[in-house]
N, C-alpha and C positions, 0 to 999 in steps of 0.2 A: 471615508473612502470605502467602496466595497471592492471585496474581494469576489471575480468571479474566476478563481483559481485553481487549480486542482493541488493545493496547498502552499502556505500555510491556508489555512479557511478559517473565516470568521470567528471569534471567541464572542460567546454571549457572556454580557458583562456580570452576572452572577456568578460563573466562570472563573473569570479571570479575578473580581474580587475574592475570589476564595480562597487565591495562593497566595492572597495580603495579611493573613491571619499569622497568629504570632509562630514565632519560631519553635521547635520542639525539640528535646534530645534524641539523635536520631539512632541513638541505639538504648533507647528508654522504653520502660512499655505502651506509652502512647502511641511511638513510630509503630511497634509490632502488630498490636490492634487495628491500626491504618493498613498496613501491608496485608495482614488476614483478610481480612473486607475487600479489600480491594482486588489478592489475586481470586477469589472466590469469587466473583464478579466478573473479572477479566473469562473466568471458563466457562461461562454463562456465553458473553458476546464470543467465544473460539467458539460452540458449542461440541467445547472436550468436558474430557475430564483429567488430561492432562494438565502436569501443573503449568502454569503460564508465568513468567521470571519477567519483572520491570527493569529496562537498563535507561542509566541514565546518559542517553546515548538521542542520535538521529536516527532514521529508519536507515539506513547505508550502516551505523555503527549493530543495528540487529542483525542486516544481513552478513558483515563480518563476523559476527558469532555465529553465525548459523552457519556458515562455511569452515574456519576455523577450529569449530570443537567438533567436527565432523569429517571432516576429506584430510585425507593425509596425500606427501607427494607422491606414493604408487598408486593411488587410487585411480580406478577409472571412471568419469562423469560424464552424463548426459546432460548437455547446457540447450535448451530449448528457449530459445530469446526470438521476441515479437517486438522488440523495440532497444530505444536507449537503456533501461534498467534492466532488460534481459543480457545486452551487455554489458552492467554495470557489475552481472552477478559472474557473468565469465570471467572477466579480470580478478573478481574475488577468488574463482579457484583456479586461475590459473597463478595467482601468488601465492599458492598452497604448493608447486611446482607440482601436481595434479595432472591427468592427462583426457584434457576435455576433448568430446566429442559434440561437435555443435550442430546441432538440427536450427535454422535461421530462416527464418519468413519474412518476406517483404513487410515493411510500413503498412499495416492498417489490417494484414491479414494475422488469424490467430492461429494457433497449433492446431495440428489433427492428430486426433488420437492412434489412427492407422499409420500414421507415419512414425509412431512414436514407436508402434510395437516392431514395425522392421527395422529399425536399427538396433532395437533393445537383441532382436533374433540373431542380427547379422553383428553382433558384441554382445559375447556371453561375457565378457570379463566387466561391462558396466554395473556397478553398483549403485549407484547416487543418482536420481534425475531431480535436477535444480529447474524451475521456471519461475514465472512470475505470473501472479491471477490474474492482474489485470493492469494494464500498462498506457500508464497517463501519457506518455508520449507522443501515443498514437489514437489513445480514447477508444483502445482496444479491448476489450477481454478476452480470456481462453475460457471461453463458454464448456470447453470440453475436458475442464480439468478433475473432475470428478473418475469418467473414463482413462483419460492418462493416471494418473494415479493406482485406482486397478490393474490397469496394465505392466507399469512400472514395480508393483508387489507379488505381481504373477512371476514376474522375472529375481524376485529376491534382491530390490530395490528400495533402500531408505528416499523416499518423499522429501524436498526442500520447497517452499514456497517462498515467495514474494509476496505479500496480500496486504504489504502498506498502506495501500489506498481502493482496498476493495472490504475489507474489513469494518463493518459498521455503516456500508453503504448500499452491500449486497451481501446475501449468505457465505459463507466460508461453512461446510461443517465438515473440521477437522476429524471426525472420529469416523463419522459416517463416511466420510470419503478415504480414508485413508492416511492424511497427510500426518510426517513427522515432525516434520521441524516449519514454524509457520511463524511470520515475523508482521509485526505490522507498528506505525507509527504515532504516534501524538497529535501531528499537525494534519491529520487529515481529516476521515471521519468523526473523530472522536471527541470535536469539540472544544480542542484545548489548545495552547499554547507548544509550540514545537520543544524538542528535548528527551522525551521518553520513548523507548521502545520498546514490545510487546514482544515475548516468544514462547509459545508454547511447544512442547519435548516430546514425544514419546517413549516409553521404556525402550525400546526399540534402539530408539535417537542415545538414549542415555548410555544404553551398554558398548553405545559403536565408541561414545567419547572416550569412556578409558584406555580404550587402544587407539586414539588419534595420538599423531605424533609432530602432527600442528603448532607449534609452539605460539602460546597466549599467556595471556595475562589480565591484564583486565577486563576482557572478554570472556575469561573461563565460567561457563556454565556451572560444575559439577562445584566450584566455591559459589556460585549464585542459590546453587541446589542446599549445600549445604547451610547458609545464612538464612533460606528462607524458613527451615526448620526451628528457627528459633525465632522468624517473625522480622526477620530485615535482610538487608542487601549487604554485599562483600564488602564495599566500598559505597564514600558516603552518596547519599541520593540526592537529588535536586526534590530536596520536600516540598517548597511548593509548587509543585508542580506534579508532586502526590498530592497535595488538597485540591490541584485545580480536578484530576484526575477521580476523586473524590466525589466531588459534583458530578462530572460530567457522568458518569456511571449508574447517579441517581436518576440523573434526568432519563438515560439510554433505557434503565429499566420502566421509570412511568411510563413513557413511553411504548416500550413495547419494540423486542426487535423487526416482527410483522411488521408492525405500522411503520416501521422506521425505513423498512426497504421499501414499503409499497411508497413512502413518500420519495426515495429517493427514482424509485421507478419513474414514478408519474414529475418530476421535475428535468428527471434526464429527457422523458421522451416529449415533453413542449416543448423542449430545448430543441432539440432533433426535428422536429415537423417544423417549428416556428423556423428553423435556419434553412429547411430546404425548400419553405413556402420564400423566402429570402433569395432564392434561385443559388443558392450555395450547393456543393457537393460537400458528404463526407468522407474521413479518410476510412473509417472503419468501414468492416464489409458488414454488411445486412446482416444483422441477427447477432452480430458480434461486440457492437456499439454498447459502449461503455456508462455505466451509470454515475458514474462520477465525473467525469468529466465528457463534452463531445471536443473529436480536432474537426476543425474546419479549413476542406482545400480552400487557399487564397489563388484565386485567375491572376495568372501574369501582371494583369492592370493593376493590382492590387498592392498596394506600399503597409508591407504590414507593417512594418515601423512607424510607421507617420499614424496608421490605425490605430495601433496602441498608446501610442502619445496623446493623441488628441482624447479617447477615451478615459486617458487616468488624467492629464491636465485641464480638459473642459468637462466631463462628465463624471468625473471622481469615484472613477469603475476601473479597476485594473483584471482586465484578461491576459491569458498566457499568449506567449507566442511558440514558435518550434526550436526543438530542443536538436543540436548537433546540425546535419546533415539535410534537417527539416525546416532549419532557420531561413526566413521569409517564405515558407513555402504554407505553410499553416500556421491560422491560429486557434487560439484553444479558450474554451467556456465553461466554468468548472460548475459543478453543481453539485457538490458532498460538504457535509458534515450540517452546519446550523442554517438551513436551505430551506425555504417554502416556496409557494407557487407567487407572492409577492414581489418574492428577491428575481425569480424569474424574471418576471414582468421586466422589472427595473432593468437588467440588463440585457433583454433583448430592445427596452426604448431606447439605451444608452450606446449598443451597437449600432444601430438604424443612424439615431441621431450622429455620433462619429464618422459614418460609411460619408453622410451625408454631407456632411463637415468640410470632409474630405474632396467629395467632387464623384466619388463612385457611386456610378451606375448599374445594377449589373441586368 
């Protein structure tokens, strides 16, 4: 079956073999040496030099950390959402009893940076701005996050990002752009089997933690901070799935992160002309469209349901459909993580073929 998803994504089977290998003691020096390697690595693909902490967690369990060891309930935040996970991140602080201010853009369009600075003007007491980089939803990115971010530390604003599935697919650089607290997950770009999540800190990020009044627990950062000075995690890890992570690290550096975006470039954008030579519209706006995944508007005529069935039960290709409020309204074509211009191929013959199936015309 392929996955043309915008997660989980495909495991190459050297991958996935790798988290088969024997069990270790995971507070032994083996584990430790695995954890060194590994977060030193991890700050290479953040391009920080912030430390970067593994939770053995989903991307939703890193973005509770990153809310939780940060926003307390007086705090005031700027919640900047372009889709469903930009509201996934609101409910995170607004269970902080938190007092969000939410800048919200329609389905498919992404933040502006000028909009960002006049609320930050018109709320001096905002401290936090939370968004998300790039939002599979809508197969949108904030192309302008670089600029927001600037702005947001002109104002004396800690940085939260979302970059679960823009991480490994497109640039992220944490240090040069400002960002403090940046989370991203397993099952996306990175190759691997879902369960782990990324988060890298800034000093910054660290010092605001000891005065959150947040209450956690196995989310606590400052015990992740501290275990990793000795080379492991607070609580125990899903090890394999540190070996799968292992690999997939090796291969991310032969590679080359360069080559790895420009590959993921050039597979989003045949995706993107092949669907609109298909007489398809998309939801993202021009210039904004997402390299991990594209949505795709469904015409009225269009049974995306029946679409997606026939696709995963006759052509053994599972694509997304729309998530919430976008359900039967779009469907979705994922194109991140172990992706070349082949696997392309194959699932634009496999939509064709389905559409055809089907009885659509367009």
């Amino acid at each position: 079956m392929k996955l043309r998803l915008p997660g989980p994504t495909e495991v190459p089977e050297h991958i996935a073999l790798s988290g088969s290998k024997a069990m270790i003691n995971h507070r032994g020096p083996e584990m430790a040496e695995l954890v060194s390697s590994i977060s030193s690595d991890l700050q290479t693909c953040f391009e920080t030099k912030n430390e970067v902490h593994i939770l053995t967690a989903s991307g939703t369990g890193g973005l509770e950390a990153a809310i939780v060891n940060h926003i307390s309930a007086s705090d005031e935040v700027l919640v900047i959402t372009i889709g469903i996970f930009g509201n996934r991140f609101l409910q995170l602080v607004e269970m902080t009893g938190a007092k969000p201010t939410v800048l919200k853009y329609d389905f498919g369009h992404a933040a502006n940076a000028n909009d960002v600075e006049k609320v930050l003007k018109d709320n001096s007491h905002i401290k936090f701005v939370v968004m998300t980089h790039n939002e599979t939803s809508t197969g949108t990115t904030n192309n302008q996050i670089a600029d927001i971010a600037s702005i947001a530390k002109s104002f004396g604003c800690l940085v939260i990002v979302d970059a679960v599935s823009s991480l490994t697919a497109m640039s992220v650089e944490v240090d040069k752009w400002g960002l403090d607290v940046v989370v991203s997950g397993s099952q996306k770009g990175w190759m691997m089997a879902p369960g782990l999540a990324f988060i890298s800190i800034s000093e910054e990020a660290w010092d605001i933690q000891k005065k959150c009044t947040t209450p956690r627990f196995y989310f606590d950062l400052l015990k992740h901070k501290a275990s990793l000075a000795n080379g492991q995690t607070p609580w125990t890890p899903a090890v394999s799935l540190f070996y799968q992570l292992e690999t997939a690290l090796k291969d991310i550096k032969k590679e080359g992160m360069n080559n790895i975006f420009a590959r993921h470039a050039f597979c989003a954008e045949k995706t993107r002309s092949s669907i609109k030579e298909m007489g398809f519209d998309l939801l993202a706006d021009e210039g904004y469209e997402s390299n991990s995944v594209t949505a795709i508007k469904a015409p009225d005529d269009l049974n995306v349901a029946q679409l997606l069935k026939v696709a995963r039960t006759k052509y053994n290709t599972i694509f997304a459909g729309g998530q919430g409020s976008l359900g039967g309204k779009i469907f979705r074509f994922g194109h991140l993580g172990y992706v070349n211009e082949n696997d392309i191929d194959m699932g634009l013959d496999a939509l064709k073929s389905s559409l055809n199936e089907i009885g659509f015309r367009k």
